[in-house]
C-alpha positions in Angstrom: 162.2 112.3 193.8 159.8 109.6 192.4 157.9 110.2 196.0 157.7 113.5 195.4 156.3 113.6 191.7 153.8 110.9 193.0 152.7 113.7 195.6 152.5 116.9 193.4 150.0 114.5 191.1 147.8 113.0 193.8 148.0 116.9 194.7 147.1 118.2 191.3 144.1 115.8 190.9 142.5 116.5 194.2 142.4 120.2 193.2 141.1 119.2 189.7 137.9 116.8 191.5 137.9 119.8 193.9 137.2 122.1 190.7 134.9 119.6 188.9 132.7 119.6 192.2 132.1 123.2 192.5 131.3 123.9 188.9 129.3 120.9 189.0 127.2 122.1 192.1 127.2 125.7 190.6 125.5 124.4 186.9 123.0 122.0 189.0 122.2 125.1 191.4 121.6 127.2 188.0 119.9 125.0 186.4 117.0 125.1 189.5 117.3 128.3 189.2 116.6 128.2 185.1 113.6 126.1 186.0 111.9 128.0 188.7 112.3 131.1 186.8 110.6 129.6 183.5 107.9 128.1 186.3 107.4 131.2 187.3 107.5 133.1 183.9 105.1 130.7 182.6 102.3 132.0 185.6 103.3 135.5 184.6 102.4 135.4 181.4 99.4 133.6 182.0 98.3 136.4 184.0 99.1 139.1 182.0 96.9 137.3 179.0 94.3 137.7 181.5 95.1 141.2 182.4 95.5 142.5 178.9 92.9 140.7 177.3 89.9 141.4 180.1 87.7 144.5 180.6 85.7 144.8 183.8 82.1 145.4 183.4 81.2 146.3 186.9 82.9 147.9 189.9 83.8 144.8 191.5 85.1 143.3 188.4 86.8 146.5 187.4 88.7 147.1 191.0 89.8 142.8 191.0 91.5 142.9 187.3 93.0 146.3 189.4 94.6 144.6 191.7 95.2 141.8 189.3 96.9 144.5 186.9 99.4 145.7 189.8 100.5 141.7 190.8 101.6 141.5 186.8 103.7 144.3 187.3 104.7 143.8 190.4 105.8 139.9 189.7 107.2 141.2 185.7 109.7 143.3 187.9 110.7 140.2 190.8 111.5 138.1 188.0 113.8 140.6 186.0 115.8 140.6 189.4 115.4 137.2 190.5 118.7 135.4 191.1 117.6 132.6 193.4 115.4 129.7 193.8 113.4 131.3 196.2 113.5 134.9 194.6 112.0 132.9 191.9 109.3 130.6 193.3 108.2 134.7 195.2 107.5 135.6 191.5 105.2 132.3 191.3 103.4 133.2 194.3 103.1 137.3 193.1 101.7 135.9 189.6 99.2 133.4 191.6 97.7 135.8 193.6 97.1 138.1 190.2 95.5 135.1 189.1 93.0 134.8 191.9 91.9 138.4 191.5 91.2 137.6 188.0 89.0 134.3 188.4 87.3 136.9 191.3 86.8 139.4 188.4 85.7 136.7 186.1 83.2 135.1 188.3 82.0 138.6 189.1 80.9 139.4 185.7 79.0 135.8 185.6 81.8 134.1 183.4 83.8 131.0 183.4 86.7 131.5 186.2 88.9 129.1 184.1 90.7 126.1 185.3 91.7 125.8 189.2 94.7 127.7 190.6 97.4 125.1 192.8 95.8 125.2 196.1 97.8 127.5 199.0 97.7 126.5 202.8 97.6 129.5 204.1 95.3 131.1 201.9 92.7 127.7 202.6 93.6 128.0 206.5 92.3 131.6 206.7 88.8 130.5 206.1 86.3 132.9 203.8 83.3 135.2 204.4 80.1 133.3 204.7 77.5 135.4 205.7 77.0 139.0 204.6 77.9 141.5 207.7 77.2 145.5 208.1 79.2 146.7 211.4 80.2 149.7 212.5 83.2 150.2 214.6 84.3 153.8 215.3 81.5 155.7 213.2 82.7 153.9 210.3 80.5 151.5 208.4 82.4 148.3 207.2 80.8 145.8 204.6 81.7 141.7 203.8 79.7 139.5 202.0 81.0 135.8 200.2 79.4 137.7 197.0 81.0 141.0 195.0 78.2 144.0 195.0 78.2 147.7 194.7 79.1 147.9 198.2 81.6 145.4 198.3 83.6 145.8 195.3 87.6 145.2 197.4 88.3 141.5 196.6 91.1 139.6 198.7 91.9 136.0 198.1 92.3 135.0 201.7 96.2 134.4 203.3 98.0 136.3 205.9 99.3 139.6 206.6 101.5 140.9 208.9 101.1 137.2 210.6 97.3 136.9 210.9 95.0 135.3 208.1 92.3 137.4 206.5 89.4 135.9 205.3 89.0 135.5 201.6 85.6 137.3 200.7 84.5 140.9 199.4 84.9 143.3 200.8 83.8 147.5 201.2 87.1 148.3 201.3 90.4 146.9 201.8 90.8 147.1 205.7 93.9 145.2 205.7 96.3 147.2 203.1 97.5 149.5 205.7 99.0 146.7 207.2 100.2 145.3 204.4 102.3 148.2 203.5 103.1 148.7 207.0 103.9 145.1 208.4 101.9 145.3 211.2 98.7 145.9 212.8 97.1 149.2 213.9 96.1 149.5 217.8 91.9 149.1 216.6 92.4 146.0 213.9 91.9 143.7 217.1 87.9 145.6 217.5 87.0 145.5 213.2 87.8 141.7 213.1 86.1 140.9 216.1 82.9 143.4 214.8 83.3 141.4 212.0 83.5 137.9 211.9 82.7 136.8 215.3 80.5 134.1 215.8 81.1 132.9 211.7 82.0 129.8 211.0 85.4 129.3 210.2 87.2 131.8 211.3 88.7 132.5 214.2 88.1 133.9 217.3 88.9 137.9 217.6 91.9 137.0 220.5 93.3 133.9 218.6 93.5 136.0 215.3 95.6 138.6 217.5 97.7 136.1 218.3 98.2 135.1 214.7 96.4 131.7 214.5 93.3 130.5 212.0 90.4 129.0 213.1 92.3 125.1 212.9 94.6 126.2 215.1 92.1 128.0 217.5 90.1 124.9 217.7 93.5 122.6 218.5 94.2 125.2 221.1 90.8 124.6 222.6 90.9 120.5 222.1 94.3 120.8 224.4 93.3 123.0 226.9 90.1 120.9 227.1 92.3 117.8 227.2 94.6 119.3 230.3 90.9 120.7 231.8 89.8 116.8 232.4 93.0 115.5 232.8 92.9 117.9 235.8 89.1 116.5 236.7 90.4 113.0 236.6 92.9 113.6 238.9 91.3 115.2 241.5 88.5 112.6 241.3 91.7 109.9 241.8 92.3 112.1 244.6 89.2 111.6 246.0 88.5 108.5 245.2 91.7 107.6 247.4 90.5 109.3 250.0 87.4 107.5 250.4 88.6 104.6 250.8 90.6 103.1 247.9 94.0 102.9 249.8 94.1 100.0 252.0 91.9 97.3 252.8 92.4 94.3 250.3 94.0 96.9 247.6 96.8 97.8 249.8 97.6 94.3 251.5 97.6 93.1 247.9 100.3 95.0 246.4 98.2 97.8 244.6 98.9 100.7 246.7 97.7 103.4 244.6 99.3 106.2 246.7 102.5 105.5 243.9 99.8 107.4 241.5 98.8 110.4 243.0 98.6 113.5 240.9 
């Protein structure tokens, strides 16, 4: 009987710590949740002071606070249904971009862009426009320049889309929304990003942006296949080298028969 009792308690207080654990890993998880969501709250309402409290002044300016205008209310709705951590930290990154559009709008109209935004790798590894270009691909006349102007007015502040980076810059218009509503690509992207950015430093190459990679990765591609290039070299000059001569005589009597190294 006594065994018995001694059993149903050892039972009763596993279940209890069992309890105690899951609530205790359900308040910590809501609390992280708590916090990113009042992170991310904090960056929306930063933006929409900016948003609310700006006017543009030129086209360029006008057309950033735009687009800044639509990530506030885009990033006011995430958060309402945010639920997660990572539902959370998407309305951070939706109240950032905002942001950028507004120190683009700001600096447009030759005022103070404010205090620096937290830096984003991807937006960084897709480089920026450095060189004002005029191409034409298809009959249609497409404009980027590192400076906002009457012909430029489209802003974007660099990152991917639909996996490849687009440079930050301005822009004549905004070549790369249809495939940010889409998700992917159209069959002539591959020929306007070549038309425009090849050759500028940078970015990358027309064929490694198709393929989804900035102009770091582009140039590690290049570093390896350059590597396995002489590493090829050096062994057919071993080759050779054997050939000539190198295998046998005193080498070979003494032990150092390179044949064990052919490539």
């Amino acid at each position: 009987m006594g065994t018995a009792i001694v059993l149903t308690v050892l039972v009763a207080l596993v279940v209890l710590a069992g309890v105690y654990l899951a609530r205790s890993r359900a308040a910590a998880r809501q609390r992280e949740v708590d916090d990113a969501k009042a992170e991310a709250r904090r960056w929306v309402e930063r933006l929409g002071g900016q948003v609310l409290n700006l006017t543009g002044t030129d086209l360029a300016a006008q057309q950033a606070l735009a687009d800044a205008a639509e990530r506030y209310t885009a990033a006011g709705s995430q958060l309402e249904q945010a639920r997660t951590v990572e539902q959370a930290r998407l309305v951070t990154d939706t109240a950032l971009e905002g942001l950028y559009y507004v120190r683009a709008a700001r600096e447009a109209m030759g005022l103070d862009p404010g205090p620096p935004l937290p830096a984003d790798r991807e937006r960084e590894r897709a480089g920026s426009v450095t060189e004002r270009r005029a191409v034409e691909v298809e009959g249609h006349r497409y404009v980027a320049s590192p400076e906002p102007g009457q012909d430029t007015p489209h802003y974007y502040p660099g990152g991917r889309v639909a996996g490849r980076p687009v440079p930050r810059g301005w822009y004549s218009e905004p070549w790369w929304k249809p495939a940010l509503v889409a998700g992917a690509w159209g069959l002539g992207s591959m020929m306007l990003f070549s038309a425009m950015f090849s050759g500028m430093a940078g970015i990358p190459s027309a064929e490694a942006w198709e393929a989804g990679h900035d102009a770091g990765q582009q140039d590690a591609l290049e570093g390896a296949d350059g590597g396995a290039d002489a590493g090829a070299e050096v062994g057919a000059d071993t080759g050779g080298a054997e050939g000539a001569g190198f295998d046998g005589g005193g080498l070979d009597g003494g032990g150092f028969d390179l044949g064990g190294f052919d490539i």
